[in-house]
DOVEXSE-237779 format. One line per field, with one value per residue: x negated, y, z of N, C-alpha, C in turn; residue in three letters. Coordinates in steps of 0.02 Angstrom, whole numbers, padded with zeros to 5 digits, m for minus. Layout:
# residues N
n.c1: [X,...]
n.c2: [Y,...]
n.c3: [Z,...]
ca.c1: [X,...]
ca.c2: [Y,...]
ca.c3: [Z,...]
c.c1: [X,...]
c.c2: [Y,...]
c.c3: [Z,...]
residuo: [ALA,...]
//
This chain:
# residues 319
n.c1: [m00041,m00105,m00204,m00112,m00032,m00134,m00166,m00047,m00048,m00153,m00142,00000,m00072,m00148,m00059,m00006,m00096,m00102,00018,00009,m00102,m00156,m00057,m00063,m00049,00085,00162,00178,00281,00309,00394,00495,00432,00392,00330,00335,00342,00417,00476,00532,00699,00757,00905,00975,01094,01157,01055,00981,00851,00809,00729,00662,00602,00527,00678,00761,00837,00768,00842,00829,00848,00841,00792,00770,00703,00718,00743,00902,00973,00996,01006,01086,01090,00953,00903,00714,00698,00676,00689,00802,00956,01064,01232,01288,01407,01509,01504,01427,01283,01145,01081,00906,00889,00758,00718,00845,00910,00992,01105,01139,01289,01318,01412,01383,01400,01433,01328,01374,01382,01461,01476,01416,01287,01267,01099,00990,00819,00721,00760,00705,00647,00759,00896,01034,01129,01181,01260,01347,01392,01340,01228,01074,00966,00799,00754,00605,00571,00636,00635,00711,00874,00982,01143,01281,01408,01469,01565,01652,01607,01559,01481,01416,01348,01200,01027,00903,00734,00594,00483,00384,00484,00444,00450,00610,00688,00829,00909,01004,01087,01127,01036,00925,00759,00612,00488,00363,00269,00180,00160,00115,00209,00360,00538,00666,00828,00986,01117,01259,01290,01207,01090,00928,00876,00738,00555,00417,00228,00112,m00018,m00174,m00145,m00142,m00043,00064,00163,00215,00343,00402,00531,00560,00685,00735,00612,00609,00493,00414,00304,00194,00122,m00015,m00108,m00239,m00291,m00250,m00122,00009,00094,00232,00332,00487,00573,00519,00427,00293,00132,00092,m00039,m00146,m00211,m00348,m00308,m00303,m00328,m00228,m00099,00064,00187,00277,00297,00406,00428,00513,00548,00411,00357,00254,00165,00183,00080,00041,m00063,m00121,m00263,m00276,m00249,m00150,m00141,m00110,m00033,m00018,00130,00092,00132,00276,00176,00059,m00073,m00122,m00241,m00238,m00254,m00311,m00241,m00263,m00198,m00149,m00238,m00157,m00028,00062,00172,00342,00432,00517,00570,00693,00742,00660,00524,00447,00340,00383,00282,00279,00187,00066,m00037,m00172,m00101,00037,00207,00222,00312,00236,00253,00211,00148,00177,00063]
n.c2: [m00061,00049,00076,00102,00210,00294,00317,00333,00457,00546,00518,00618,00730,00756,00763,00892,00980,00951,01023,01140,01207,01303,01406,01578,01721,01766,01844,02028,02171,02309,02456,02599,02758,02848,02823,02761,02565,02441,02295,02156,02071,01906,01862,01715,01672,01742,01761,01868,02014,02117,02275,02359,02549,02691,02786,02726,02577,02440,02343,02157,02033,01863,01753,01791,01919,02048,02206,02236,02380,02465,02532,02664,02853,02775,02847,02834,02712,02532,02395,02264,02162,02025,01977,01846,01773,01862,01973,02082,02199,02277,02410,02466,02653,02737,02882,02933,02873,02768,02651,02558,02512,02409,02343,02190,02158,02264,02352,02466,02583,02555,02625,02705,02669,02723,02696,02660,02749,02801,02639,02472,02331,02203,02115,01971,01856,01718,01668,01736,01820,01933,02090,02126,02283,02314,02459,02541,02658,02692,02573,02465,02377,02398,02340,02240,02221,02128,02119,02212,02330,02400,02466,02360,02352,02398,02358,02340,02334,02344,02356,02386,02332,02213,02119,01990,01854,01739,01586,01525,01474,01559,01626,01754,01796,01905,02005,02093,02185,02282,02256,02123,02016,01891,01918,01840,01826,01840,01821,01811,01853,01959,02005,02007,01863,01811,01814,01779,01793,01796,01751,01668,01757,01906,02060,02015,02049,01989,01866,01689,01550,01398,01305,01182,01119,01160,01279,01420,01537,01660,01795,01870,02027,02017,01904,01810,01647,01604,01466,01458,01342,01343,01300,01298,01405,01417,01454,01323,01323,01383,01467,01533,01677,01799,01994,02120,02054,02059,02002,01831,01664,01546,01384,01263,01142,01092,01130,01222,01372,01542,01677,01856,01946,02113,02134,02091,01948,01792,01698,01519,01390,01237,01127,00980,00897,00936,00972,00993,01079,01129,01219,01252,01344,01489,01629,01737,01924,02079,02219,02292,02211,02168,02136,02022,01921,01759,01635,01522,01400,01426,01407,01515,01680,01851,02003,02188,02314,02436,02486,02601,02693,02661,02578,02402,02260,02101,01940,01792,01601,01467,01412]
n.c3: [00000,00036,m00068,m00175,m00142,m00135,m00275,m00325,m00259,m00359,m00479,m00478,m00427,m00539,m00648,m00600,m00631,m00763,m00775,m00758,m00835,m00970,m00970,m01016,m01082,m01191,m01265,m01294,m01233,m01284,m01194,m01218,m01157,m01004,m00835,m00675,m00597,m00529,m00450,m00550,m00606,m00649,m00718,m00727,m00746,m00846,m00926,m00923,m00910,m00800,m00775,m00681,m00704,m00702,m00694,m00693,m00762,m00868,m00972,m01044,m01158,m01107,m01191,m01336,m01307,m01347,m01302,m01241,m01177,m01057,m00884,m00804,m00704,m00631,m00486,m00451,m00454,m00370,m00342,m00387,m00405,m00424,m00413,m00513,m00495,m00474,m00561,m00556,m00506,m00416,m00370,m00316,m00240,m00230,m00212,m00203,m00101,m00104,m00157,m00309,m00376,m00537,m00687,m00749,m00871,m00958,m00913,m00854,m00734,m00574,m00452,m00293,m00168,00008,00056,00191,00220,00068,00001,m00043,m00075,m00139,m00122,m00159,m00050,m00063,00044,00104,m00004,m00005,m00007,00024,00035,00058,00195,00165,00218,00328,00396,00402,00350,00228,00240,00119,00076,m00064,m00137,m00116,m00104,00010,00129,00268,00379,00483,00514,00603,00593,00652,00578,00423,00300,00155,m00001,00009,00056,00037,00103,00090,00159,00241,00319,00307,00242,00287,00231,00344,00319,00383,00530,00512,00508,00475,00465,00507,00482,00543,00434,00425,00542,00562,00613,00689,00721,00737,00761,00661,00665,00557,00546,00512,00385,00332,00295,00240,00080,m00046,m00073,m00089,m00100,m00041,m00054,m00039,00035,00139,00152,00150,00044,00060,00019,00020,00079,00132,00044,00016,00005,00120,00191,00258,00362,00383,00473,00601,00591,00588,00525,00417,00324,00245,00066,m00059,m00129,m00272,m00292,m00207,m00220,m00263,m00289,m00277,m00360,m00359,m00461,m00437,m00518,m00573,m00452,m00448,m00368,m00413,m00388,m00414,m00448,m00431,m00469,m00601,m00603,m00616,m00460,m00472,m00369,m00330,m00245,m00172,m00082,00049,00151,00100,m00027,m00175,m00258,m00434,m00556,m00631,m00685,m00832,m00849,m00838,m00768,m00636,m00672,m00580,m00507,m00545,m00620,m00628,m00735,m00736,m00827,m00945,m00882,m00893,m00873,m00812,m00809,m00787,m00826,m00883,m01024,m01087,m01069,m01123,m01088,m01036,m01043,m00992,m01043,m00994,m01035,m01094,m01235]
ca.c1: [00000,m00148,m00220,m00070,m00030,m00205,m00164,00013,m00061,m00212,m00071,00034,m00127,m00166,m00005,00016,m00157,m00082,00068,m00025,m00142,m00123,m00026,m00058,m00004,00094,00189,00184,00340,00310,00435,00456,00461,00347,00364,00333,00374,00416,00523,00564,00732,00795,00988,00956,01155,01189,00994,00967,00784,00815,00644,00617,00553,00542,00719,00806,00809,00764,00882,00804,00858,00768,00789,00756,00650,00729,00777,00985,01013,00968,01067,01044,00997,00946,00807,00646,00718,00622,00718,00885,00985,01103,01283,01323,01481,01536,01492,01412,01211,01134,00996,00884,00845,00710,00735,00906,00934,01068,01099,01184,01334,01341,01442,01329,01407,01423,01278,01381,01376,01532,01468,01340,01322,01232,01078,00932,00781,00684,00758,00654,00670,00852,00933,01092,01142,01247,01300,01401,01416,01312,01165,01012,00925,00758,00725,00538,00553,00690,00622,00801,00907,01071,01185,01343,01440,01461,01639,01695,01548,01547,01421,01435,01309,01109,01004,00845,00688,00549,00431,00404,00492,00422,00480,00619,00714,00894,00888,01082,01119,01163,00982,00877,00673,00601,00385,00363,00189,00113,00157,00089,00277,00423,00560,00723,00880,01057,01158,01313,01318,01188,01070,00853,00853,00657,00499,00362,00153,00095,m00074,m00214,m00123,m00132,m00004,00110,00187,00238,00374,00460,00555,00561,00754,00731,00595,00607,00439,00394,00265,00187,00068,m00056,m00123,m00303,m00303,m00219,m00057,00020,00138,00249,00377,00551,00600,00483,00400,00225,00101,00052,m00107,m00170,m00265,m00355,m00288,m00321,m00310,m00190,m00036,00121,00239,00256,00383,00402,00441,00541,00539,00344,00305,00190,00193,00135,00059,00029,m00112,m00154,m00318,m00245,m00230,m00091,m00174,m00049,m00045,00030,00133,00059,00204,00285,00125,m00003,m00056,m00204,m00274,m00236,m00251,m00325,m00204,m00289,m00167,m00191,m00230,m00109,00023,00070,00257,00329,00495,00517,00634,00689,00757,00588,00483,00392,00319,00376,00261,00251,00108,00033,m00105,m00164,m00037,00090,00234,00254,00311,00192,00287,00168,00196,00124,00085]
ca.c2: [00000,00117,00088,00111,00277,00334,00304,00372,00541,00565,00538,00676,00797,00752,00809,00950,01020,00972,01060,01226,01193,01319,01486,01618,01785,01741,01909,02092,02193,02388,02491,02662,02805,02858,02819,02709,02523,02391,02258,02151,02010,01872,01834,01646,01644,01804,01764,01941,02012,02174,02299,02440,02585,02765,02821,02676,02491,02394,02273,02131,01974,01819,01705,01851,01970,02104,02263,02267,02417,02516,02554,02740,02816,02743,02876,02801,02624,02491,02338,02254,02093,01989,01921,01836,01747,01919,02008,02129,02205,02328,02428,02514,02710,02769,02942,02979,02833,02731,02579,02605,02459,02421,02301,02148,02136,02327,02386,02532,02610,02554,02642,02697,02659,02758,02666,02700,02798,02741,02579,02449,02264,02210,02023,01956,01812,01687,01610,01781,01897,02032,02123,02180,02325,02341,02529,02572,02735,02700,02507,02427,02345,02432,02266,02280,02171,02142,02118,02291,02390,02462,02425,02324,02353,02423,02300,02376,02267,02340,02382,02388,02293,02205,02062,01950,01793,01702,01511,01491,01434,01596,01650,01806,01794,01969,02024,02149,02215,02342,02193,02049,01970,01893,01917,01785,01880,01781,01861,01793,01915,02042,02023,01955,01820,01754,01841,01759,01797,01761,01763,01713,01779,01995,02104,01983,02094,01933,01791,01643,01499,01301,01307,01096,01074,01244,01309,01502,01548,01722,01836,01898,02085,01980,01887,01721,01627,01563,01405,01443,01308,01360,01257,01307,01462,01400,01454,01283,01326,01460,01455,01595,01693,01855,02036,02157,02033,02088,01951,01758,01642,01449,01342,01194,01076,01066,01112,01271,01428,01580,01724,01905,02028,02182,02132,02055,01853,01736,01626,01455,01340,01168,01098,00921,00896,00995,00997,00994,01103,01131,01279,01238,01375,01556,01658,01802,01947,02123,02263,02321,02176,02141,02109,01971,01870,01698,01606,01432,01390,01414,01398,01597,01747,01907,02041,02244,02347,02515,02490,02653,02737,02605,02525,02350,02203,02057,01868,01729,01559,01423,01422]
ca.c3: [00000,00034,m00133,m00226,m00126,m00163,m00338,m00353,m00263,m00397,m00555,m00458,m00433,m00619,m00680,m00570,m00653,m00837,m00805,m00741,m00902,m01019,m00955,m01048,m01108,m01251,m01302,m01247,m01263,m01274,m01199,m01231,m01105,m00976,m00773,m00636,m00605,m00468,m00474,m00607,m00599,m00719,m00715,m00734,m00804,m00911,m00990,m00934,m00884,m00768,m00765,m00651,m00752,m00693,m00669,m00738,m00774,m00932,m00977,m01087,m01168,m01079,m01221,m01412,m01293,m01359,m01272,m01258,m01155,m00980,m00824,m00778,m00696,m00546,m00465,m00403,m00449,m00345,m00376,m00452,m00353,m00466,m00434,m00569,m00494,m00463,m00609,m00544,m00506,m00376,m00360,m00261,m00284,m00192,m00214,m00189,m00053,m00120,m00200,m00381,m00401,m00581,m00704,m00781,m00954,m01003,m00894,m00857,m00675,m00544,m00405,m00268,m00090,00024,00121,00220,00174,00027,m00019,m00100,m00092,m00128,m00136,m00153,m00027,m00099,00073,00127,m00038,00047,m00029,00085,00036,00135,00168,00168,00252,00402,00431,00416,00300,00230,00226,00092,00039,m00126,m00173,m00096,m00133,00051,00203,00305,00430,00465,00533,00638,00584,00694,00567,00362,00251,00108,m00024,00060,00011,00057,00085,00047,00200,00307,00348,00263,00260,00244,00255,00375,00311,00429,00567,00478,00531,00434,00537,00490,00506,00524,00379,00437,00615,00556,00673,00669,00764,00759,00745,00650,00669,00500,00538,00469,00347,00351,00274,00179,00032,m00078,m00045,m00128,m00061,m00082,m00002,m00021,00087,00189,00148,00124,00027,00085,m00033,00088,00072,00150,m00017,00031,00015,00182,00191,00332,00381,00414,00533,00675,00606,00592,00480,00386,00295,00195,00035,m00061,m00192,m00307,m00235,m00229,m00229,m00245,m00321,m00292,m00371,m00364,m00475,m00404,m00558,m00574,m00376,m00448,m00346,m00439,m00376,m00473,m00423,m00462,m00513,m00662,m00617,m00564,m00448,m00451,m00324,m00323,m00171,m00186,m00020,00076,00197,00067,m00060,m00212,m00312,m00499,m00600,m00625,m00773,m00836,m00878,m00858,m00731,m00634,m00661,m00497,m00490,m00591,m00621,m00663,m00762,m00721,m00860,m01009,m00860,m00911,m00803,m00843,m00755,m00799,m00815,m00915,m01036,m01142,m01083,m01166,m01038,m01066,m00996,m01015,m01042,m00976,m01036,m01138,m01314]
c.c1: [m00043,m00173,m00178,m00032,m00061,m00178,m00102,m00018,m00108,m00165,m00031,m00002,m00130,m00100,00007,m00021,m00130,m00046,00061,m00057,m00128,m00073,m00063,m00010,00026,00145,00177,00222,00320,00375,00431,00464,00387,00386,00337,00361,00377,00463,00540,00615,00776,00857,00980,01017,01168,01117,00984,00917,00801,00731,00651,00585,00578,00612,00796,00792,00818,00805,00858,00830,00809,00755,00754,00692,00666,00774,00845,01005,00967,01045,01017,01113,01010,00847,00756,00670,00677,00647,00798,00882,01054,01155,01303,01393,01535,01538,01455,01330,01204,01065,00971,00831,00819,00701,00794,00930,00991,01054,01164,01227,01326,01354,01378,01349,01399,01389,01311,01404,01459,01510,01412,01379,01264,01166,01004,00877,00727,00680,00738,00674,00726,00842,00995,01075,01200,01290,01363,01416,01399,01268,01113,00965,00879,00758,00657,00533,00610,00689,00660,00795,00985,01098,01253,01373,01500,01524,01673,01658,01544,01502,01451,01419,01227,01094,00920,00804,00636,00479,00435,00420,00472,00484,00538,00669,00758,00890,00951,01111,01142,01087,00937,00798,00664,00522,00397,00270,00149,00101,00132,00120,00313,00470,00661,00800,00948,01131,01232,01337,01279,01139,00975,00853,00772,00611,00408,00273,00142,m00004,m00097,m00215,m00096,m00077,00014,00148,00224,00281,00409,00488,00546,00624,00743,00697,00570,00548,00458,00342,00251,00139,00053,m00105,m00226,m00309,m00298,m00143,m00049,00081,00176,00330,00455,00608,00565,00455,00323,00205,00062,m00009,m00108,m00218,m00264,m00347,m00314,m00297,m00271,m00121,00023,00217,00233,00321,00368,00455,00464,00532,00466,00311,00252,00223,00146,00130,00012,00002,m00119,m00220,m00325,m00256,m00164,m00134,m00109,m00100,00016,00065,00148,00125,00196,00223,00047,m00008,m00094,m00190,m00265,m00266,m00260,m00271,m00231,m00228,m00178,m00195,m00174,m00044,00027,00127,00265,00406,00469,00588,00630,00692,00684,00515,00415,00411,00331,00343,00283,00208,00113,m00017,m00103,m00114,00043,00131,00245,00271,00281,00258,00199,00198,00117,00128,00107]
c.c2: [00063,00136,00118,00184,00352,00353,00347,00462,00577,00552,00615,00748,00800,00780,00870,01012,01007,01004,01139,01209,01240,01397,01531,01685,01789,01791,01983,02147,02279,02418,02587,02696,02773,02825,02752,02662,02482,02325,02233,02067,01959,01843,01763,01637,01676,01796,01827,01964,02091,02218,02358,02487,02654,02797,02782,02606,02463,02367,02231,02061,01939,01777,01743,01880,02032,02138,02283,02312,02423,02501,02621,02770,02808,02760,02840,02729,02586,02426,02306,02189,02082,01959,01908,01809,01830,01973,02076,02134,02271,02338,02472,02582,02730,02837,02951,02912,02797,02675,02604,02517,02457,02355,02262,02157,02208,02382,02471,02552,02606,02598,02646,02694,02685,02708,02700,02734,02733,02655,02549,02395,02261,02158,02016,01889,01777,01659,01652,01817,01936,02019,02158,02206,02351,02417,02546,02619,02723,02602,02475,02408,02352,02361,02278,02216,02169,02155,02184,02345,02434,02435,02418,02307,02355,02363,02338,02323,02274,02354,02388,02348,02278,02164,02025,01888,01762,01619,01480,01461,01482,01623,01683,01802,01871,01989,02100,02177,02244,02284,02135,01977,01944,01877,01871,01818,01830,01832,01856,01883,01960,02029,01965,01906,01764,01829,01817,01782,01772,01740,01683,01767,01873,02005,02070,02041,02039,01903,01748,01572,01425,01273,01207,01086,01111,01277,01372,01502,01640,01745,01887,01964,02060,01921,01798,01716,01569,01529,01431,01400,01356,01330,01267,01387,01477,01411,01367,01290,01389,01442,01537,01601,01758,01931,02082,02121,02064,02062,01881,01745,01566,01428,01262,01129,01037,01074,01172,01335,01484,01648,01803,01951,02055,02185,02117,01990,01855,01704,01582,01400,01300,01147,01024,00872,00947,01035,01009,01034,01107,01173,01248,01247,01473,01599,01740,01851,02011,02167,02307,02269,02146,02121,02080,01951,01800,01671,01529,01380,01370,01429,01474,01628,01787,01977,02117,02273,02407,02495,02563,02692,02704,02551,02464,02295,02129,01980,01821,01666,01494,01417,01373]
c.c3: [00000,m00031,m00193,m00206,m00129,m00250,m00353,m00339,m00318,m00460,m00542,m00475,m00516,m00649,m00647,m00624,m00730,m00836,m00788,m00792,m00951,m01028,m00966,m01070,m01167,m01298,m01259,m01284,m01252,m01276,m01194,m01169,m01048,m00878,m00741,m00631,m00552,m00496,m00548,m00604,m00641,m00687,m00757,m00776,m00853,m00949,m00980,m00895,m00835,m00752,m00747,m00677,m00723,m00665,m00695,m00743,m00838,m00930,m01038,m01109,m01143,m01128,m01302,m01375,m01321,m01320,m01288,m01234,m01076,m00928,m00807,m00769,m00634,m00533,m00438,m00390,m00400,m00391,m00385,m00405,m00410,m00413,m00470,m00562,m00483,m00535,m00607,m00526,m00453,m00392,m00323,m00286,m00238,m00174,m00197,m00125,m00065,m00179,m00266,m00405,m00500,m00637,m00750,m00866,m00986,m00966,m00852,m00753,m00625,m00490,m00346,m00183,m00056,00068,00162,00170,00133,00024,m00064,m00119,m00094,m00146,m00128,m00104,m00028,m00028,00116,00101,m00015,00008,00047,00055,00074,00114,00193,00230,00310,00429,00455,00344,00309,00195,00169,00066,m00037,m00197,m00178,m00109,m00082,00114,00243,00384,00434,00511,00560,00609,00614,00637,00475,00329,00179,00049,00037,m00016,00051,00039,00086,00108,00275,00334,00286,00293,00249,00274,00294,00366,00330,00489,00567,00527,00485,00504,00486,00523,00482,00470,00378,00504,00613,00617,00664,00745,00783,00723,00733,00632,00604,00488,00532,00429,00382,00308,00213,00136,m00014,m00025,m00103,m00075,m00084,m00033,00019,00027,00140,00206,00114,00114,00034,00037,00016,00065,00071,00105,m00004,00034,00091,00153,00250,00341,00410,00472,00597,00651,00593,00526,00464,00374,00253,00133,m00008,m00128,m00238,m00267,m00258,m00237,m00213,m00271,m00307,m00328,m00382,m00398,m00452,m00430,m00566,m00520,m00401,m00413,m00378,m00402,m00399,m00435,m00462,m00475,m00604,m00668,m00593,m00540,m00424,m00422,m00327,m00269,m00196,m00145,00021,00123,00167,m00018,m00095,m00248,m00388,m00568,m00604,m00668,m00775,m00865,m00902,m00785,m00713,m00637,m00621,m00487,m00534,m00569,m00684,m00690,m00787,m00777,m00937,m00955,m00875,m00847,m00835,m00814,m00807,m00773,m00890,m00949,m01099,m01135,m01129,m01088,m01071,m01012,m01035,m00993,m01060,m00989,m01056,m01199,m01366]
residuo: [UNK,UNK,UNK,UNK,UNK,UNK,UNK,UNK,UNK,UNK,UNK,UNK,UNK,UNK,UNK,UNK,UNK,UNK,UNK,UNK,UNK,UNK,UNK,UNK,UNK,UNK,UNK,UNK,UNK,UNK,UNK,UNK,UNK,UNK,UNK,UNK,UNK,UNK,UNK,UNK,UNK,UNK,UNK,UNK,UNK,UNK,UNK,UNK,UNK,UNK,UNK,UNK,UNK,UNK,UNK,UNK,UNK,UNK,UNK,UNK,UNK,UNK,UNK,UNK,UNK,UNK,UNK,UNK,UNK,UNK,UNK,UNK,UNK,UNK,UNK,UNK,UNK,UNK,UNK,UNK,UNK,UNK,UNK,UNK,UNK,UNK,UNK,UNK,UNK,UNK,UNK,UNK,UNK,UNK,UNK,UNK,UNK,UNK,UNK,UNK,UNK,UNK,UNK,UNK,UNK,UNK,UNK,UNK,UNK,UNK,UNK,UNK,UNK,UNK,UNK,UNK,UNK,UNK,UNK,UNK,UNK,UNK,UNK,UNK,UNK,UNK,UNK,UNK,UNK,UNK,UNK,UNK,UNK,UNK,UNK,UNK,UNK,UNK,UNK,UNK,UNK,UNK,UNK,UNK,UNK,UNK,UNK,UNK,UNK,UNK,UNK,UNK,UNK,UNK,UNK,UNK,UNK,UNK,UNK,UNK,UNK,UNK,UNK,UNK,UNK,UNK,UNK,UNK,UNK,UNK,UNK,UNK,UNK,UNK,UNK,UNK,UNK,UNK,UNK,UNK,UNK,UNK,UNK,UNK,UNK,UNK,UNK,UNK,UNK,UNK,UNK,UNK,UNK,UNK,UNK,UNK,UNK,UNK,UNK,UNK,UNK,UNK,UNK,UNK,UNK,UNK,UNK,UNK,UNK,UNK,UNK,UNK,UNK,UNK,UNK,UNK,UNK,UNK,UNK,UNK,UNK,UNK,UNK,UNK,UNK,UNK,UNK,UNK,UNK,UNK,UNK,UNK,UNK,UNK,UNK,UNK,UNK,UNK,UNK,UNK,UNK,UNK,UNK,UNK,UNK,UNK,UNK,UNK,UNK,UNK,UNK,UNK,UNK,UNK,UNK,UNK,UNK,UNK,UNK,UNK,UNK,UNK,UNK,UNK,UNK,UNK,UNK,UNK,UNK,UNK,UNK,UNK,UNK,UNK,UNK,UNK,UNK,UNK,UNK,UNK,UNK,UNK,UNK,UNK,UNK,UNK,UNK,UNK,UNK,UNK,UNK,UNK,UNK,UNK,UNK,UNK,UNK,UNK,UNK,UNK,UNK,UNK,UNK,UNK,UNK,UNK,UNK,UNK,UNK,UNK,UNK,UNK,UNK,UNK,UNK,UNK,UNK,UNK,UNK]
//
């Protein structure tokens, strides 16, 4: 049994490493117009790419790649949260403090809701129809729920909010980055019930989830990805990644978790099992592409970035 356990794990590793093999930058979409960028989120059902740009959001086919249309404007965008059973999209304006409701199919603006200062990260949570908008600048999260388009309730978090992520089951993850915390907030009654130490791991800014086998993956400011178990809290292990992170996203079907610095790599990492994990794969892209969406579906990265004075958003894949 040992031999043949040996054996099944070294096929596994071996495919893990063919199926990181090969990622590449395999188009780059120039959009026009000048402006800052954050956030970028793929609507896994409508096929629709959402991109943070200056004072507004891209809207992109995930499947053509071609540019169908904006939502505007939405000041000092950060980032965009999808219901698709709802039909509806939010976003977060940094400048004017409010989240901007607006319809998925004809992009066109239902409404704004007021939330704390400089809101950034935003998620939908499928297991109560609420949206949580972290706010940067007042170190909360304006709660809303999504059907009525009115809040629902602030949520104190004790320090800055980064990236966060919903595990479908009534509980919000969210990086508290000056703290080098994630603090697990019950989305049902509004309220953080745990406060996790992420250390080794410094000033998480990244997250993604593995809802199956309740691992968080953290993107560490100190140039490492932490494992931390959801069931106790515990940092697993740490391994080291590229600097400047500011995006992860896992892949469930092949077990790769990718990670997008601002140096210009992905470093992907495999989870071999839930408690074990291996370095794969470097992906060279460009400077500056630090945020990133994935899409489950054709298995691509879509980051943005500036070169020459040219916005684009870079699609990572295989050729």
């Amino acid at each position: 049994m040992k031999v043949f356990s040996i054996l099944v794990a070294s096929i596994l590793l071996a495919s893990a490493a063919f199926a990181a093999d090969g990622y590449q930058i395999t188009k780059k979409i120039p959009i026009p117009g000048q402006g800052s960028w954050d956030y970028l989120t793929v609507d896994e059902t409508g096929r629709r790419l959402y991109v943070s740009h200056g004072t507004q959001v891209e809207v992109l086919d995930v499947d053509s790649l071609a540019i169908v249309g904006k939502v505007a404007p939405t000041p000092g965008v950060h980032g965009i949260a999808v219901a698709a059973e709802l039909g509806r999209g939010f976003v977060s304006n940094g400048q004017s403090n409010t989240v901007t409701i607006f319809d998925l199919k004809t992009l066109q603006s239902i409404g704004e809701v007021p939330a704390g200062k400089k809101p950034d990260g935003i998620i939908f949570d499928p297991a109560t129809s609420r949206i949580f908008a972290f706010n940067g600048g007042s170190n909360s999260t304006t709660v809303i729920d999504a059907t009525s388009g009115k809040v629902a309730g602030t949520i104190d978090l004790g320090g800055g909010p980064e990236f966060a992520a919903a595990d479908g089951n009534g509980f919000v993850y969210d990086n508290l980055e000056d703290e080098s915390q994630v603090v697990k907030i019950d989305s049902r009654n509004l309220k953080v019930v745990d406060r996790w130490p992420t250390a080794p791991c410094s000033s998480p800014s990244s997250m993604a989830i593995d809802r199956a086998n309740h691992r968080l993956f953290l993107g560490c400011r100190s140039k490492v990805m932490a494992v931390v178990n959801l069931d106790t809290g515990k940092v697993i292990t740490t391994l080291p990644i590229g600097d400047h992170v500011d995006a992860s996203a896992f892949d469930s079907q092949s077990g790769l978790i990718f990670n997008s610095c601002g140096e210009g790599i992905i470093s992907v990492i495999h989870e071999d099992s839930p408690d074990k994990y291996s370095a794969v794969e470097t992906v060279k892209t460009l400077p500056r592409a630090k945020t990133m969406a994935f899409d489950p579906k054709t298995h691509r990265l879509f980051l943005s970035t500036a070169e020459n004075g040219q916005f684009a958003v870079l699609v990572v894949g295989k050729q």
